[in-house]
N, C-alpha and C positions, 0 to 999 in steps of 0.2 A: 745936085742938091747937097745943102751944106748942113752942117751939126755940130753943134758944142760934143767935146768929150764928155763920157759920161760920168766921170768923177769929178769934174767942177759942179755940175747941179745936184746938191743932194736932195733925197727923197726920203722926207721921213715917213716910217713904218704907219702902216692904219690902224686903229686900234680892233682890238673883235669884237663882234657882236656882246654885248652884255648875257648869261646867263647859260654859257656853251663852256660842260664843263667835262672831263673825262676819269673814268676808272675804270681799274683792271677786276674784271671777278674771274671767279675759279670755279669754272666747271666740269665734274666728275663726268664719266660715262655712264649712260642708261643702262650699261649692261653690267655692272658693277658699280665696284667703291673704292674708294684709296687703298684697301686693302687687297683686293682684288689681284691676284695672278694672273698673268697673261703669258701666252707660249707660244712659239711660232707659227704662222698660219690662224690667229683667233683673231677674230675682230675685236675693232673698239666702235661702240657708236656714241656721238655727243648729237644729242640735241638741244639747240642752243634757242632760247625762249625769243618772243618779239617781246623784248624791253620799252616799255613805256616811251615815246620820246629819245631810243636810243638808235645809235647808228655804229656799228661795227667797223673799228679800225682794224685793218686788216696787217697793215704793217707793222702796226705794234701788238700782233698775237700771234702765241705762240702755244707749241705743245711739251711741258714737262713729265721725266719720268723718271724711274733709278734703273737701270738693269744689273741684273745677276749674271755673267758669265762663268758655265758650267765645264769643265771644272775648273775652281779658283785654286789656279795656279798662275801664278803671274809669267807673263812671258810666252803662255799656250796657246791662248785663245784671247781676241779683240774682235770688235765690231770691223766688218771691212774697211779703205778708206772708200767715204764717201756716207757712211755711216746709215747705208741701207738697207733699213729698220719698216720699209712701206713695200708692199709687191702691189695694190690697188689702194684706190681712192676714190668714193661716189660721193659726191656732193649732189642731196635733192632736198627740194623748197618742200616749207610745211605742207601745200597743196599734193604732194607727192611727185611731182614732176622734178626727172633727173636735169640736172643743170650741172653735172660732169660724172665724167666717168673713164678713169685713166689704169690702163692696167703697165706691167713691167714700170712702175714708178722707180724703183732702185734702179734702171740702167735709165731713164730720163732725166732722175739728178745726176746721175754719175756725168753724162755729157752735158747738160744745163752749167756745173762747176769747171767743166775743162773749158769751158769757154767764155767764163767770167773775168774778169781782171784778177792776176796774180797776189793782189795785195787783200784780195777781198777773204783767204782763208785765213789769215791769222784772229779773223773772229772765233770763226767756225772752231778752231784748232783749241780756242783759249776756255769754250764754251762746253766742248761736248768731245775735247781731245783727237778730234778727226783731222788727220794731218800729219801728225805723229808716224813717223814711217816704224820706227819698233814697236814690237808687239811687247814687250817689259812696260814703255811707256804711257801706250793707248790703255792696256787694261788696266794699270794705275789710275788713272782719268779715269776712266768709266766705268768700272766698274762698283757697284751700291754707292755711286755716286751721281747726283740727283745733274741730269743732263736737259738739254733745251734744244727745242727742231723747229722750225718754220715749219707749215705744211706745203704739199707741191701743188702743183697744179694753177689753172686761173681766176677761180673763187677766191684761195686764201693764197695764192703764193705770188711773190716779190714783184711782178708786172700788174698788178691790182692797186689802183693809183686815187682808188674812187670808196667812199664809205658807201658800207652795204647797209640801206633802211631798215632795222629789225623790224620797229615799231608799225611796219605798214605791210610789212610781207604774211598774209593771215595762214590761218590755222592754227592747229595745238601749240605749234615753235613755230620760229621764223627759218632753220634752215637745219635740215639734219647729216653730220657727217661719217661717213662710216669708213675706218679704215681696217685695212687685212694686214697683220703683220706676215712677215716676209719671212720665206724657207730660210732655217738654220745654214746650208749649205749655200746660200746666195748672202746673208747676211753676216757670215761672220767670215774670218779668216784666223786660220791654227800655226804653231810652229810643225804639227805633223798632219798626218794624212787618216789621222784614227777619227772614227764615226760617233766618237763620247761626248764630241762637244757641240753646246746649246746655248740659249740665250731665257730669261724671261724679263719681265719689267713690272714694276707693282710703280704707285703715287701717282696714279696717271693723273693730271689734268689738264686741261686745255684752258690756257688763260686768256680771255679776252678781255681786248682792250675799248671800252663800252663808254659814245660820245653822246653826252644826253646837249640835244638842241633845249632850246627855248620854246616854248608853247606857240609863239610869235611865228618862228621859222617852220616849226610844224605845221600850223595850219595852213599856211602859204602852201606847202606841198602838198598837202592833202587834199587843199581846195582843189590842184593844179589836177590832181590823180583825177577827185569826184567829177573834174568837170569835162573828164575825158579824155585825158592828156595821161596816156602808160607813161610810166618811169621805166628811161631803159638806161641800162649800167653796163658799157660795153666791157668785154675781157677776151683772153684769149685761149685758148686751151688745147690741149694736147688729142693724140688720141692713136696707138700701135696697132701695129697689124706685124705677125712673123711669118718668115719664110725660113725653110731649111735648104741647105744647100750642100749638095752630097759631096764625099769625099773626090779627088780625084775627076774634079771638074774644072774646068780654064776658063769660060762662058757662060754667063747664066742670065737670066731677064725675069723679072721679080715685079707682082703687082700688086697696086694700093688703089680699094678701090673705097674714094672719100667723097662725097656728096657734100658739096659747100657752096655757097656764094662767093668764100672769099680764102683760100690758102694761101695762108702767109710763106711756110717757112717746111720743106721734108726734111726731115734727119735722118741718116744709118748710120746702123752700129754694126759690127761682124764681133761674134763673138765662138768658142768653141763649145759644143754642144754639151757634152760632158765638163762638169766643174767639179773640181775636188777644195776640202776645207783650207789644205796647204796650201792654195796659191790665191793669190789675188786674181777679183773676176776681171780678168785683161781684154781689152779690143785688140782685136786682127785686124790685117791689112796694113800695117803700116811699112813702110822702105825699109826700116833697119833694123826690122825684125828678124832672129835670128833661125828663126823656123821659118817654112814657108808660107802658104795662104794670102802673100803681098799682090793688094789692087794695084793694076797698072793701068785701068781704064775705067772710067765712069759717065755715063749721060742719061737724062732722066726725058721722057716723054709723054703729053699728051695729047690728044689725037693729033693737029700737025705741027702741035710747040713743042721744040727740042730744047729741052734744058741742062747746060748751058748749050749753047749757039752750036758748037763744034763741040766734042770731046773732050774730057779733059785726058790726056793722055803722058806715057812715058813716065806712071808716078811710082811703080817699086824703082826707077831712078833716082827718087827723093820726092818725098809727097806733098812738094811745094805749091804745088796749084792745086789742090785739094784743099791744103791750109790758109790760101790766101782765100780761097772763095769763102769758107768758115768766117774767116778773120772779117770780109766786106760784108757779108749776110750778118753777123752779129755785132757789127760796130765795135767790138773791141782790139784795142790796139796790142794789147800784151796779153791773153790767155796764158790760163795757167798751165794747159801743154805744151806751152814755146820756151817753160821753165827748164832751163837745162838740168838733166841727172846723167850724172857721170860721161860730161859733156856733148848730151845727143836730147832734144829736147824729146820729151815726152812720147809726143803727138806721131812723130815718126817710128815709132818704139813698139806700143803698145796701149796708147792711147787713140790710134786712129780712128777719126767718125768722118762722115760728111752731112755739109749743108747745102741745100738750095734756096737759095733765097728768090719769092715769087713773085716778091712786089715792087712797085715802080718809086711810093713813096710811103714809108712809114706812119706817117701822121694820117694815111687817106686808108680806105678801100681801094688798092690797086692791086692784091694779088689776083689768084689764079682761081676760075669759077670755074666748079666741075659739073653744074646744074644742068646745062647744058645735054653735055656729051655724056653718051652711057659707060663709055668706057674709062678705064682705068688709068692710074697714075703708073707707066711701067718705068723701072730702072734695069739697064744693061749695065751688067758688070763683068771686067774682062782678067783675070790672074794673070802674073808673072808665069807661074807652071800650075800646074794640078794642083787643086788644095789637097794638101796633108792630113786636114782635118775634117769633119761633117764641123759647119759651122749654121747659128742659126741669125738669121738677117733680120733684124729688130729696125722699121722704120717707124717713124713719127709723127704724123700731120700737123701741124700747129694752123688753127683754122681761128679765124673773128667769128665773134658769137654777141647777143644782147640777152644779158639778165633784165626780162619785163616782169615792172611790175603794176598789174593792173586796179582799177579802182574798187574791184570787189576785194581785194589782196591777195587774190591768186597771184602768184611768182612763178615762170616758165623760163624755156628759151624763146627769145623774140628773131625774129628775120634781120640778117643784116643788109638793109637796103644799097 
């Protein structure tokens, strides 16, 4: 079968619909006001109203704030890299039904950014100073200066490809979000090891970016709802499970027990149990780490699917088949832990996590159904020597899910068929 190239036939653009137009508003928290103090571990809740006619762009919204870092000494104290500011996140419908709920969110982005393309932080860097490997420079940037975050998660964060209906999702609001800010000793990092330094943040608001249809295309949908036809909004979402893992152990088998129709994607992280403010909150496991605790063997199981196929093996000799599996499961070609620092890239360092990727093709339902079987998602995991340290094993489910919404305006989770 034959084709003209596609730059001989041009295509000109469609016009839009007439009467489809968008803006940004500024919404405070219920549990405060722009004045309002906020301290590690407080919540923020937004409930964001069902808008007349509107539809929630989710890509173009965001959450602004200023932070105070205690003590203002330049050079002492910075937000950590990675700039994590969230320990949970509950996203539930005005009907009261949770439609997410993601705990350890600060080590979720920290691995979600290690595996995004390299060029994608110099936003991040330019917006809210995370990036900045000095701590003189970060608390410059951020410090009572007014910063900007996406939210995590698969409601509002970056894999959400689809406008959320405000206007059809009933009750008081159309969707209420609650976040918990995150321990001073998980979120920040010091020049020392002193227990003085803190964070707050006051001007909180959540700006959404709010797309009012035409009467036209609302009723079309609405009919579609009345006449029976749920509106369902697929996403994807997260969800942890920890495990500890004692000092001075070589072997260990670790289980995730996730109920799904459809697992896309497990992530681990290792990390050390104990953190202090002076160090960045580092992963274990990697080959050219200079301390012990280096994976040298990995395979994941459920009931009689071995994932991957054989082992991956021999990786405190360079944690090359761990990183290329990451690199195939996430489609990117250059991650930002393949950026080299002080010529040894990241990943093998102190950035070490792994991926399982469980599905056959992105675009379908073809991962891994655990409806089935009662049992668990296990992982084996094998040390170079004894770990050195008590580490705690942070996996991650990334599971398909349906936001329905029904023709009374109840909002739930729907079945992913």
């Amino acid at each position: 079968m034959s084709a003209l190239p596609q730059k001989l036939v041009p295509m000109p653009k469609q016009r839009q619909v007439s009467g489809i137009k968008s803006q940004t508003v500024e919404l405070s928290p219920t549990n405060g006001s722009l004045t309002t103090t906020y301290n590690p571990l407080d919540r923020l809740i937004f409930q964001i109203p069902s808008y007349p006619n509107g539809f929630l762009d989710v890509s173009k919204s965001y959450l602004r704030f200023k932070p105070t870092l205690t003590p203002e000494t330049a050079g002492q104290v910075a937000f950590d890299l990675g700039l994590p500011l969230f320990e949970r996140i509950i996203v539930k419908s005005g009907s009261g039904a949770i439609l997410e709920d993601i705990q350890d969110v600060d080590l979720l982005e920290n691995l979600l950014e290690g595996a995004k393309e390299k060029s994608s932080g110099s936003a991040r860097q330019a917006l809210s100073g995370d990036g900045l490997l000095v701590l003189t420079e970060r608390y410059t940037r951020q410090n009572n200066k007014n910063i900007v975050k996406r939210l995590p998660g698969g409601v509002f964060g970056e894999d959400q490809e689809f406008y959320l209906p405000l206007h059809l999702m009933g009750g008081p609001y159309a969707l209420e979000v609650e976040l918990v800010l995150n321990d001073r000793v998980r979120a920040l990092q010091s020049s020392t090891a002193g227990s003085a330094y803190t964070y707050s943040i006051t001007n909180v608001v959540f700006c959404l970016e709010i797309v009012n249809m035409s009467e036209e295309v609302c009723k079309k949908l609405d009919a579609a709802i009345c006449g029976g036809e749920a509106l369902s909004i697929p996403m994807s979402t997260y969800r942890s499970y920890r495990n500890v893992i004692s000092a001075g152990v070589t072997n260990t088998s670790l289980q995730v027990h996730e109920v799904s129709p459809n697992v896309e994607q497990v992530w681990l992280a290792l990390q050390k149990s104990t953190k202090t403010y002076n160090t960045q909150k580092l992963l274990e496991g990697g080959s050219e780490a200079v301390a012990s605790n280096k994976v040298d063997e990995y395979q994941f199981r459920y009931a009689d699917r071995y994932m991957p196929l054989q082992p991956a093996k021999d990786l405190a000799a360079g944690s090359s088949q761990a990183l290329i599996n990451m690199i195939n499961a996430t489609h990117v070609e250059n991650p930002s832990v393949c950026v080299p620092s002080s010529g040894v890239a990241p990943y093998f360092v102190d950035r070490f996590f792994i991926v399982q990727d469980m599905q056959t093709d992105k675009g379908l339902i073809s991962g891994l159904s655990t409806q089935a079987h009662a049992g668990p998602i296990e992982t084996f995991l094998k040390f170079s020597t004894a770990t050195a340290d008590q580490l705690t094993a942070t996996h991650f489910t990334k599971t398909s899910h349906n936001i329905a919404v029904s023709r009374d305006g109840i909002t739930g989770l729907g079945m992913v068929m």
